[in-house]
VEXLUMGU-815525 format. One record per residue (C-alpha): x, y, z; residue number from 1. Coordinates in nm, 4 decimals. Example, Ala and Ser with C-alpha at 12.3 -4.5 7.8 and 13.67 -1.06 7.14 Angstrom:
<nodes>
> xx,yy,zz,num
> 1.2300,-0.4500,0.7800,1
> 1.3670,-0.1060,0.7140,2
</nodes>
This chain:
<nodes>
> xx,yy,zz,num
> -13.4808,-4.0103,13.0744,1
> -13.1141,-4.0315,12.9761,2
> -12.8992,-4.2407,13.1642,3
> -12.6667,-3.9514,13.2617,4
> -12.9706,-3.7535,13.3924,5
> -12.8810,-3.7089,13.7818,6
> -13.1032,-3.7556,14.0918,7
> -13.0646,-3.8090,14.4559,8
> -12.9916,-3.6145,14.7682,9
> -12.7737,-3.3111,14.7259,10
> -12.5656,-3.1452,15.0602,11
> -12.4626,-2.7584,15.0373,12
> -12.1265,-2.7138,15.1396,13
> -11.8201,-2.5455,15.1263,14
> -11.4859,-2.6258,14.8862,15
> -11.1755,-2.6418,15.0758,16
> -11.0335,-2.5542,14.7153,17
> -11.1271,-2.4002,14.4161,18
> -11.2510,-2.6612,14.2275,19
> -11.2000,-2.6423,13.8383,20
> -11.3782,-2.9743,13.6827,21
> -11.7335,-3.0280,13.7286,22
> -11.8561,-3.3757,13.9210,23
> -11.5438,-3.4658,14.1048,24
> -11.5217,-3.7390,14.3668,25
> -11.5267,-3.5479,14.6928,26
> -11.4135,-3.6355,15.0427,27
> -11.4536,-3.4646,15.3939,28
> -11.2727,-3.1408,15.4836,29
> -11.1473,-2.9809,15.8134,30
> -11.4525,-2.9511,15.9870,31
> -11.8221,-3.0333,15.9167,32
> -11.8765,-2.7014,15.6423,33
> -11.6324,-2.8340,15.4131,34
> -11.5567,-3.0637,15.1207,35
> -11.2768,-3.1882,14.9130,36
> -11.1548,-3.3210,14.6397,37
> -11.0823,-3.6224,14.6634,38
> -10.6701,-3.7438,14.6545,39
> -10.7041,-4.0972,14.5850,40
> -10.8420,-4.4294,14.6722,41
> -10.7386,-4.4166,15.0903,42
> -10.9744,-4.1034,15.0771,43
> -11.3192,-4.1702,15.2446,44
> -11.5416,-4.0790,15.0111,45
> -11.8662,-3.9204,15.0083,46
> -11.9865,-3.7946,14.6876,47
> -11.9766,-3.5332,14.4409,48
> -11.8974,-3.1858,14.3481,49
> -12.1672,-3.0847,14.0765,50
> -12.0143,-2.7647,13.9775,51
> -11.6634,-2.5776,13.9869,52
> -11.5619,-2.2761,14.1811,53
> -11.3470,-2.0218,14.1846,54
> -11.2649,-1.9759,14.5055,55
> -11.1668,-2.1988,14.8559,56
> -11.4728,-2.1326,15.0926,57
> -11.7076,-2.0934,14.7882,58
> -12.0553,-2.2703,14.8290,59
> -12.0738,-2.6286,14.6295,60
> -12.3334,-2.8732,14.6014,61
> -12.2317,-3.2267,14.6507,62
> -12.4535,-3.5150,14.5588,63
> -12.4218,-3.7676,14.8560,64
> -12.6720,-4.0106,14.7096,65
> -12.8267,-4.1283,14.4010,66
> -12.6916,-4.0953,14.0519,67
> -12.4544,-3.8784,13.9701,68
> -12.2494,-3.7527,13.6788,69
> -11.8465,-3.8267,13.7576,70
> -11.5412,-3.7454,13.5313,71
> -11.3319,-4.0701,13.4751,72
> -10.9790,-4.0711,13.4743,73
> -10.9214,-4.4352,13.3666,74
> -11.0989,-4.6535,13.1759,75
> -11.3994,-4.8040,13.3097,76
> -11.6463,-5.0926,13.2451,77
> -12.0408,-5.0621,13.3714,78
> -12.1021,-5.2600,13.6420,79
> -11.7538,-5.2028,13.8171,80
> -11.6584,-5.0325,14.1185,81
> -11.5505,-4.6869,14.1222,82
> -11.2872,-4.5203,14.3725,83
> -11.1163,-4.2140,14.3047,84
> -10.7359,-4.1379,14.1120,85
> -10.5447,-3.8498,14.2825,86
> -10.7175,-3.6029,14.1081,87
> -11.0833,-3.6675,14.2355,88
> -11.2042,-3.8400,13.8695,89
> -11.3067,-4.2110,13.8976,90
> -11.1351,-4.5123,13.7966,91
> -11.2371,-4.8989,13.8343,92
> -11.1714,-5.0124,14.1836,93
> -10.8449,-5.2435,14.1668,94
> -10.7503,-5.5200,14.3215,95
> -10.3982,-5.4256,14.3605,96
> -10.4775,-5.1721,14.5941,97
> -10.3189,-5.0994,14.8724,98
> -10.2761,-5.3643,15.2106,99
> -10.5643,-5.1698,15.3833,100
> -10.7653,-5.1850,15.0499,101
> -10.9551,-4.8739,14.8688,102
> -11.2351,-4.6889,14.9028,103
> -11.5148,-4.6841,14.6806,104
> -11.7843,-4.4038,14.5791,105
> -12.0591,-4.6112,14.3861,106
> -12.1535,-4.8359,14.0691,107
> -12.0535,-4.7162,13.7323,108
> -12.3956,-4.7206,13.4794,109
> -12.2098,-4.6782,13.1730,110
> -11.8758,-4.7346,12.9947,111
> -11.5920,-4.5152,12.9318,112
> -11.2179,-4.3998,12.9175,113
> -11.0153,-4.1083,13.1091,114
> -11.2270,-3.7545,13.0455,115
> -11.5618,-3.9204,12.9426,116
> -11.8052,-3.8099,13.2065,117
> -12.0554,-4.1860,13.2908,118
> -12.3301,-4.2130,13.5113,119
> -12.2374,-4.3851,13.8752,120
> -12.4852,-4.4963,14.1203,121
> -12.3865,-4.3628,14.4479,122
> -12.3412,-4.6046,14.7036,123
> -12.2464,-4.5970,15.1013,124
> -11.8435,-4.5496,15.1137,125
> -11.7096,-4.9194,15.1915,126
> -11.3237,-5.0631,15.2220,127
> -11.3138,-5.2844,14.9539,128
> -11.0816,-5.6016,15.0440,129
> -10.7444,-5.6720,14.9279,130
> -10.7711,-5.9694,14.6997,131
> -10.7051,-6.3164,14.7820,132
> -10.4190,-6.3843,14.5339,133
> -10.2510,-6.7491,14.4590,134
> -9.9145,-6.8901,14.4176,135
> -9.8162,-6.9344,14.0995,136
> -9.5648,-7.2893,14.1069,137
> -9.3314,-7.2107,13.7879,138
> -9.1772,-7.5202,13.5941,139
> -8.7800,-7.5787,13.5779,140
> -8.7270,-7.3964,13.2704,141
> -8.7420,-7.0220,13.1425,142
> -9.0531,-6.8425,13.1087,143
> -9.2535,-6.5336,13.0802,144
> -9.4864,-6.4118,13.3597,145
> -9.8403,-6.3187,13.1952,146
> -9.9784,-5.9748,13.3193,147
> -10.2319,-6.1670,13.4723,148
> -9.9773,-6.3248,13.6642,149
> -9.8264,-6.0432,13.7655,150
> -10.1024,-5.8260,13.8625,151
> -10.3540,-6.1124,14.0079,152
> -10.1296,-6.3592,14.1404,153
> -9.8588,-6.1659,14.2756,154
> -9.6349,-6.4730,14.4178,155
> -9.4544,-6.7226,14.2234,156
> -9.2049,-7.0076,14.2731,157
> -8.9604,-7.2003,14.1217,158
> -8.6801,-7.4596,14.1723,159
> -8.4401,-7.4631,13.9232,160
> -8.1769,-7.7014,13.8557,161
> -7.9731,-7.4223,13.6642,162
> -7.9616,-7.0496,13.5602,163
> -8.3492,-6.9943,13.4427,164
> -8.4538,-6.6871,13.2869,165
> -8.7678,-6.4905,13.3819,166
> -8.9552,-6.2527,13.1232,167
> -9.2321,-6.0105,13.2068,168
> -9.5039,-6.0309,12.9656,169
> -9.5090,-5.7320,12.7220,170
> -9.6426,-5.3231,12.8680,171
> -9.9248,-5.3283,12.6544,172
> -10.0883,-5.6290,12.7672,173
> -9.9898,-5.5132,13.1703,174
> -10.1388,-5.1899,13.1093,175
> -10.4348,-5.3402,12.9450,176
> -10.4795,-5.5788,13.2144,177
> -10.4766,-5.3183,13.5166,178
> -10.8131,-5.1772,13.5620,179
> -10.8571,-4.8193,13.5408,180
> -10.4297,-4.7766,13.4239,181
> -10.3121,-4.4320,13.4233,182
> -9.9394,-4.3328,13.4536,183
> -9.8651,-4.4172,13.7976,184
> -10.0686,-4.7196,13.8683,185
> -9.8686,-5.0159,14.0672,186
> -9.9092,-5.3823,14.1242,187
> -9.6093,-5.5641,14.3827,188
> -9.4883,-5.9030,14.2833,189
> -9.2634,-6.1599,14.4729,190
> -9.0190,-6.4191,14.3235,191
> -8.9099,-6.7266,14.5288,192
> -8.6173,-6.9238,14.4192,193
> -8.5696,-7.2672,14.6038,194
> -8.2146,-7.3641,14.5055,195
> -7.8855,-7.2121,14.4974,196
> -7.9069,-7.1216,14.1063,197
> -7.9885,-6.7545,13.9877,198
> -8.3303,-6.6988,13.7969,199
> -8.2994,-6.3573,13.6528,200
> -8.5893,-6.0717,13.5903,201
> -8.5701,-5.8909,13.2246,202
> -8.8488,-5.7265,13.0828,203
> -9.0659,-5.8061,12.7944,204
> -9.1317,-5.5190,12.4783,205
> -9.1886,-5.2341,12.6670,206
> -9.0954,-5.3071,12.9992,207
> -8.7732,-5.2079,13.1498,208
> -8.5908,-5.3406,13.4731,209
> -8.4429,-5.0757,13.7318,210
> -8.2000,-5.2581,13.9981,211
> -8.0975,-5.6325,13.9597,212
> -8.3432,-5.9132,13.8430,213
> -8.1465,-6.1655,13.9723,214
> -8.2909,-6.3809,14.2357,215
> -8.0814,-6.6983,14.3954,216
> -8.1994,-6.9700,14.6918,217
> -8.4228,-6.6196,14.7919,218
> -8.7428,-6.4028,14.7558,219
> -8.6872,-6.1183,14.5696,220
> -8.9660,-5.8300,14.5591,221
> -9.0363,-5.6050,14.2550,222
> -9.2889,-5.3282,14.1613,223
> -9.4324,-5.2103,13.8462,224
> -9.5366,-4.9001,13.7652,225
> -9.7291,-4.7684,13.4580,226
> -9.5076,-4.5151,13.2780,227
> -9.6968,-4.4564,12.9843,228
> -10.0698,-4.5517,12.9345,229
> -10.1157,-4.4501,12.5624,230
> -10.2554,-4.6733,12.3477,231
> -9.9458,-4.8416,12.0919,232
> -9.6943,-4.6222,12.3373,233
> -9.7277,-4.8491,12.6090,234
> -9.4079,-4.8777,12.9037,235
> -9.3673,-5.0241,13.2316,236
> -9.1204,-4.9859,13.4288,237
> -9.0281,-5.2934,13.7168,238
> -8.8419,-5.1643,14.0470,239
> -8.5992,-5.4227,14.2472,240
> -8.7575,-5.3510,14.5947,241
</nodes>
């Protein structure tokens, strides 16, 4: 049997939209007939559409349980978590999701990047966690913040005894280390200056720095956001929060 064959339990229902991709992530509608797609990982969700429509109110079949077929719209690895992008498709569950955390649909069986359609196993909706992320204690001297840093870590700190520079580490390797990147994704960071001497945010290749970087005897808070996920195109753009 090939791996993307599907089987489980199936629910007839209604679309609350047309629905123009086959074996979206779905989520519940206005009232117990209906279905849709899903908007994004804070939607509960509870299977998938296994056909299109053409019309709102038109009958769907959603597989509830099981494996399914989904659409990706981000890379992802088998093994990992899925949860759905604002378009319904799957992407790997993140752990820079939101302070509430993310939903997730099921297991992905296979590998693959945005429009490959993988095998997922189905599971029971669950809140996945916010990570537990750790300070990172930075030396008296400039440096550059790794993506892992930035994305896993989230916190750093640093004394200096004079003006230290800060450099993000380059878009392509941030983009390669978010899982499931698409234009749009996000991951918050906070710098923490102990002493009355400015250490100063610019970006590495790639990266560019909207609002000032500059951080002295404060916290300063920053987001980055995916710009541009194409392979060799890479950008990332940091916001002074």
């Amino acid at each position: 049997m090939s791996m993307r064959a599907t089987s489980g339990i199936s629910k007839a229902a209604k679309c609350t939209a047309a629905i123009a991709t086959q074996f979206l992530l779905c989520t519940p509608g206005a009232d117990n007939d209906t279905f849709s797609v899903a908007s994004g990982s804070q939607s509960p969700l509870v299977g998938v559409f296994q056909s299109t429509t053409l019309n709102a109110g038109d009958s769907a079949e959603v597989m509830v349980s099981g494996i399914s077929n989904v659409v990706l719209g981000g890379n992802v690895t088998r093994g990992q978590e899925v949860t759905s992008d604002a378009n319904g498709n799957a992407i790997a569950a993140a752990s820079y999701a939101p302070a509430s955390g993310l939903h997730t649909a099921g297991i992905a069986l296979e590998s693959g990047v945005a429009g490959d359609i993988i095998a997922v196993l189905l599971e029971a909706d669950h809140m996945q966690p916010v990570a537990i992320k750790a300070n990172v204690a930075l030396g008296d001297a400039a440096a550059t913040l790794t993506a892992a840093q930035m994305i896993g870590s989230g916190m750093f700190q640093i004394t200096p005894t004079a003006a230290r520079a800060l450099t993000s580490d380059t878009a392509a390797n941030i983009v390669a280390g978010v899982p499931g990147a698409q234009v749009g994704s996000w991951f918050d960071f906070t710098i923490v200056c102990l002493a009355a001497f400015a250490v100063t945010l610019g970006g590495g290749a790639g990266v560019t720095v909207v609002g000032s970087g500059a951080v002295n005897n404060a916290s300063g808070s920053f987001r980055g956001v995916i710009t541009d996920a194409t392979l060799g195109a890479e950008a990332v753009t940091i916001y002074r929060l």
